[in-house]
N, C-alpha and C positions, 0 to 999 in steps of 0.2 A: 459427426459434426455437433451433433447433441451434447456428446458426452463432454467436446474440449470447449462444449458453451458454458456447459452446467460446473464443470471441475474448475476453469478460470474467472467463475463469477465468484465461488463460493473464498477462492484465495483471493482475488481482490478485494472484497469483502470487508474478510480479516486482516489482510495486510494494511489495505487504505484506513478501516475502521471509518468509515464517514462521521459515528455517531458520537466516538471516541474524541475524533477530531474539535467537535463543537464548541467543548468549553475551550479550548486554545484557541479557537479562531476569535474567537467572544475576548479573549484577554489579549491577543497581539491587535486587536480593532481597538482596544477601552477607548475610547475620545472622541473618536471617527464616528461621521455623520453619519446617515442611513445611506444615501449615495454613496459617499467615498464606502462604507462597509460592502456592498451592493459592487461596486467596481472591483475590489478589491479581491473578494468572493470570484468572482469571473476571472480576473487575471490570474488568482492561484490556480485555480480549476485548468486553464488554458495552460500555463507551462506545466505542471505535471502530467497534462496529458499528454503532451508534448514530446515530454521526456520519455514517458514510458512505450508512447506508439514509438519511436525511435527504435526500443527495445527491443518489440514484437517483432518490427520487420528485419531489424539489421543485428537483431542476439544472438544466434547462433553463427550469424558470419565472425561476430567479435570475437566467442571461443576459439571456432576454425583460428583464425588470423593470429591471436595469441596463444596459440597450439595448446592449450590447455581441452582434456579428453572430455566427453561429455559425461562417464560415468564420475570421474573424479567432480565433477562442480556438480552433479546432483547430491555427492554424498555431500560435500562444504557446504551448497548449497541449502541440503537438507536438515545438517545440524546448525546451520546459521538461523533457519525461521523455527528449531526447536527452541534454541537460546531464546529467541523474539516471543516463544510461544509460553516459557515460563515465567518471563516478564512480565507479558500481559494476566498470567494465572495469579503468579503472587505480588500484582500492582505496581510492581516497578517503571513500564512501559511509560505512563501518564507521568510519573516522578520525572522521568528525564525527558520529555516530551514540554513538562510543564515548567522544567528548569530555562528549555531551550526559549519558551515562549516567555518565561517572565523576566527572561533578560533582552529579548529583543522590543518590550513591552517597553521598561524601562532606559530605552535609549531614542535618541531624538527621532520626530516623525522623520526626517530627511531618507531613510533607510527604506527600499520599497521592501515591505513586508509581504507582499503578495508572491512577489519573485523569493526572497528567504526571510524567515524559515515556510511559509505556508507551502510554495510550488515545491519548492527542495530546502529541506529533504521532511516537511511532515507528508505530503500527498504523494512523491516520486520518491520514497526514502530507500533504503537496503532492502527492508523486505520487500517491498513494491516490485522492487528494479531485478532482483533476485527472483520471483516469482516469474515476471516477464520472462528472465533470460530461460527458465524452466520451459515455460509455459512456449516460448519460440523455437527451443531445441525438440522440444516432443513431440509440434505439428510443424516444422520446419518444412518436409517433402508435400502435406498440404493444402495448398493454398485456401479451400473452403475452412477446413478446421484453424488457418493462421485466422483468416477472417472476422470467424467465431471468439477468438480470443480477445480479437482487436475492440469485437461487439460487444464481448462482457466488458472490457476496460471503459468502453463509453457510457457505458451503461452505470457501473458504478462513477464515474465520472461527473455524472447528472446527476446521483442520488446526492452525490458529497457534495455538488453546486447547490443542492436544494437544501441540505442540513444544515447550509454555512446563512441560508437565504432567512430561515427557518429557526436560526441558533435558538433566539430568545424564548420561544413555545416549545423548543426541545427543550433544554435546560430546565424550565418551569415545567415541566409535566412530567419528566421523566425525574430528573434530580440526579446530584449525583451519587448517590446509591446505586440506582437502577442501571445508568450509564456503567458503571463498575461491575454490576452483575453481565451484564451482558460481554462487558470487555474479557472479562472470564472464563465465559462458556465460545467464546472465540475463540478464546485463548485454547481451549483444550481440541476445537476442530482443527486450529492450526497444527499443536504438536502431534496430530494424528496425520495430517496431510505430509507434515516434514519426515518425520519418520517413512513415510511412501515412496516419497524422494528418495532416501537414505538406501533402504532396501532394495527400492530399482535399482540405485546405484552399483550397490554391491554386487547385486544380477549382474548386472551389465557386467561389470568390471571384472567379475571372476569367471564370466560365461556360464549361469547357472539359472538353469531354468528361460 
């Protein structure tokens, strides 16, 4: 139960990036009061979580039912959050991340930004939901380590409500240099985690070992 706490904190993490998130949430708010930033913060936080506890409980029913095997989506699965993992290495991640938020920036407030882009797809996006569907097919049979899962995803879930609460003293103290450093050395635990995925899969797949 330890192990599927410690192993789905460390990929939500990375996937969510809470700290990654910061200055987009900082640029999809520009205008907005501390209140409406404050609500807004909570509404995205509330549907991605949303989204992803969906995931944990009913992920591995969604493979079953769409008859896709569980070795083959750990391999897709595992070179999809490699792709993610050398985006965030060579900076690209925040490029298109910061594309998505400066165009939702510059369009009329009428649009709830809490619902898109912050719930989906920056906080519930591919890697997230991808990670889920991993992380519920692996402890699928049970139900304490599904739990565990559910516990890391709250957990990071809170840390990401409090960096969006937090933006402005994260931003100033860290900078974005530092935020970059760090999105980096995520970046390299993720393409290690993805690769693991991969490898299982291949086990799995060819019955080896």
């Amino acid at each position: 139960m330890s192990e599927a706490f410690t192993t789905a904190l460390v990929a939500y993490f990375v996937t969510v990036d809470p700290l990654g998130l910061v200055p987009i949430f900082i640029a999809i708010t520009a205008g907005a009061t501390t209140v409406e930033r404050r609500r807004i913060a909570l509404r995205g936080v509330l549907v991605g979580t949303a989204v992803l506890l969906l995931f944990v409980l009913f992920g591995h029913r969604l493979l079953t039912g769409l008859g896709i095997g569980i070795p083959a989506f750990r391999v897709a699965g595992g070179l999809f959050l490699f792709v993610l993992a050398l985006e965030m290495v060579f900076e690209r991640r925040g490029e298109r991340r910061g594309g998505t938020a400066g165009t939702i920036a510059s369009e009329p407030r009428s649009a709830d930004v809490a619902v898109f882009p912050l719930g989906i797809p920056l906080i519930a996006g591919p890697a997230a939901i991808t990670t889920t569907v991993l992380a519920a097919e692996r402890y699928a049979r049970s139900w304490p380590e599904l739990l565990a899962v559910a516990a890391a995803l709250l957990l990071i879930m809170i840390a990401t409500h409090l960096a969006f609460l937090l933006g402005d003293r994260i931003q100033r103290h860290l900078g974005p240099t530092m935020i970059n450093v760090l999105s980096r050395l995520l970046g390299l635990l993720l393409g290690a985690l993805a690769m693991q995925y991969v490898i299982d899969g291949l086990r799995q797949g060819f019955g080896i070992g």
